[in-house]
Every structure is written in structure tokens, then in C-alpha cells.
N, C-alpha and C positions, 0 to 999 in steps of 0.2 A: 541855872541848873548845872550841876558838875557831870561831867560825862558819867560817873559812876551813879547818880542819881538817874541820870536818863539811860541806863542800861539798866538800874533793878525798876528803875518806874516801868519800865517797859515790860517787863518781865512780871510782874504781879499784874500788869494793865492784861498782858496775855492770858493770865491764866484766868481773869475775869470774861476776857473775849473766849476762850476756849466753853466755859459754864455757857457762855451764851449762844453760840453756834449748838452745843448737844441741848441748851433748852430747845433752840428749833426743834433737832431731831426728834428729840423726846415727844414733843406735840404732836408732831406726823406722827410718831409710831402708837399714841394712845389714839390717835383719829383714827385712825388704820384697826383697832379692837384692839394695840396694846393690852395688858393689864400690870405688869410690874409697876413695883415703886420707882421713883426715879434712882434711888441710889441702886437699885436691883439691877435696873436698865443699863447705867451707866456701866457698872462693873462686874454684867454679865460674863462668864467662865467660858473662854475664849478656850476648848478642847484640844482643837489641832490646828495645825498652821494653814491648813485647807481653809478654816473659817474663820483665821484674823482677816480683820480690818487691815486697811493700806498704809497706815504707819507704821502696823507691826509687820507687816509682809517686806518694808523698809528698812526698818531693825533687823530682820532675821537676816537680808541679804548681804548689808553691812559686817555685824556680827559671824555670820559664817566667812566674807571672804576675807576678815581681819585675821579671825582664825584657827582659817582653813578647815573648820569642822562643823558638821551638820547640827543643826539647834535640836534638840528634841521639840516633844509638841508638849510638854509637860511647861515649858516657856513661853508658849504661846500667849499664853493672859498676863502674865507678868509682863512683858517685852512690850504687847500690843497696849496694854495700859500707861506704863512708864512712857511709851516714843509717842502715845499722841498728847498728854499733857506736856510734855518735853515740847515737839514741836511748836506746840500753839505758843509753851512759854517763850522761846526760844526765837522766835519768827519775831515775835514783836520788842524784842529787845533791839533789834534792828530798828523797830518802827521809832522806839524811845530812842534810839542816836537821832533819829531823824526828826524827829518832834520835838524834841530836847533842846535840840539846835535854833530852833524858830523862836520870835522873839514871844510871839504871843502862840501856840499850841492847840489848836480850835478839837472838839470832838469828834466835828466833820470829817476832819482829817483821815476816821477811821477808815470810814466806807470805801476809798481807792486803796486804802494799804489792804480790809479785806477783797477786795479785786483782784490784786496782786501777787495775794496768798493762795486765791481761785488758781488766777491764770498760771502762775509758777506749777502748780499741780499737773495741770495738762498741759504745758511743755516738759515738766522733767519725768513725770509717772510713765506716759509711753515708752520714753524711750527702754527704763527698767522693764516694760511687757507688766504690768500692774495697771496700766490705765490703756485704753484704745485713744486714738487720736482724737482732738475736740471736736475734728469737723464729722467724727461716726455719731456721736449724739443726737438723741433728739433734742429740738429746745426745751420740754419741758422737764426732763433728765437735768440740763445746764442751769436750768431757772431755779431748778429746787435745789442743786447744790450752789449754785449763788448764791440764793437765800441765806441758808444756814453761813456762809461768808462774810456775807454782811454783816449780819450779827453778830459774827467774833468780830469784823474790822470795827463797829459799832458801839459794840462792851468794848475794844479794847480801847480806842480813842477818847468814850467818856471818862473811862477807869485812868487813863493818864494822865488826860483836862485836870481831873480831881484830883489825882496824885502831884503834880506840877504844881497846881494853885495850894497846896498842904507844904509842899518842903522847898 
């Protein structure tokens, strides 16, 4: 596999593992009395920055101290939508250098790259004041954002197997 094959495999394997980490959510939130559709759910209208999600609260911090001016909140849904398919894409383009590399590429593979995606989040989210430290959690708080981890490290490592064994 040519390094540019294992960086866009990676990158479509992510955006597979991304689908699959929000199928999680999505399940919790119709268990929970949900009722949106999933496309509703997914790209619910994120109003103010008060109530993005932590990729856009990412984005915003980024973007404002690149520059140096306040994001409205009329950006909120845009910003918060582009950075978190961005990241999941983004994150496992990394995984495809790494996977890419091996001689044989296993699916398995996903599940410690999504661990790694878990754990990178509460090491780097505190310190931004966006996440509390890992050891404030409860476990069942850790176990259910695990989950959904899995599941992208999971989608993305079949979605790569199968991308790798195609080109």
C-alpha cells in the first residue's frame, strides 16, 4: 500500500468509524425516548456556543485565537459539525499510516486505536477546561463514552481491512 493510499484509506475508514461511534449515541438517545430521525439527530441546530458539543467548543478556541476575534454563535452548528467529522476523519488517517505499514492489516487493530482516541481526549480536553480530569468520572460515565470509541476504533479498522484488501 503507497503511503497516500494509507492516508486517504484511513481517512474514509474514519469517516466510517465516526457513522459508527454516533450509531452508538443515537441508540442511547432513542432508548432514553429519543424521537428524531437519525439524520435530524445527527445534524441537530447547534444555537450557541453555550451548547456545542466538544469538537466545536475546539474549533471555536482554535479559530478565535488564530484570529484573535470572537466566533459568533450563528457558527456554532457549522464549526461544531465540520470539526467533529473532521476529527474522526482526521484521527484515523494516522491509524491508515499505521496500519498501512503492517504487512497484513487485521480489523482488530481498531479497537486500541479507538482507546487511544478515548484516552487522547482526557489527556488533552482538561487541560483546554472542556473536559474535567479522568480520575473525576464515574465509571459508568467512562464506560459509555468508551463504548461509542470502540465503535469508531471498530467501523474504522473493518472499513480499512476492506479498503486495503480493495486497492
Amino acid at each position: 500500500m503507497t503511503p497516500f493510499a494509507a492516508v486517504a484509506g484511513g481517512v474514509l475508514a474514519g469517516v466510517v468509524g465516526t457513522v459508527c461511534l454516533d450509531a452508538v449515541q443515537y441508540v442511547r438517545y432513542r432508548r432514553k425516548g429519543g424521537q428524531d430521525s437519525p439524520l435530524a439527530w445527527e445534524f441537530a441546530p447547534v444555537e450557541t456556543w453555550d451548547k456545542a458539543p466538544d469538537p466545536g467548543q475546539v474549533a471555536k478556541r482554535v479559530i478565535e485565537g488564530f484570529t484573535g476575534r470572537e466566533l459568533p454563535d450563528r457558527w456554532a452548528f457549522p464549526v461544531s459539525t465540520v470539526m467533529h467529522w473532521a476529527y474522526g476523519a482526521s484521527a484515523a488517517a494516522g491509524y491508515g499510516i499505521v496500519a498501512g505499514s503492517l504487512r497484513k492489516p487485521l480489523p482488530v487493530y481498531g479497537l486500541p486505536f479507538g482507546t487511544a482516541v478515548w484516552l487522547t481526549g482526557y489527556a488533552v480536553l482538561p487541560q483546554a477546561g472542556i473536559y474535567r480530569q479522568i480520575w473525576e468520572y464515574d465509571a459508568k460515565t467512562l464506560a459509555i463514552d468508551l463504548s461509542g470509541h470502540l465503535a469508531y476504533g471498530a467501523g474504522t479498522g473493518v472499513a480499512f481491512w476492506l479498503l486495503a484488501n480493495l486497492l
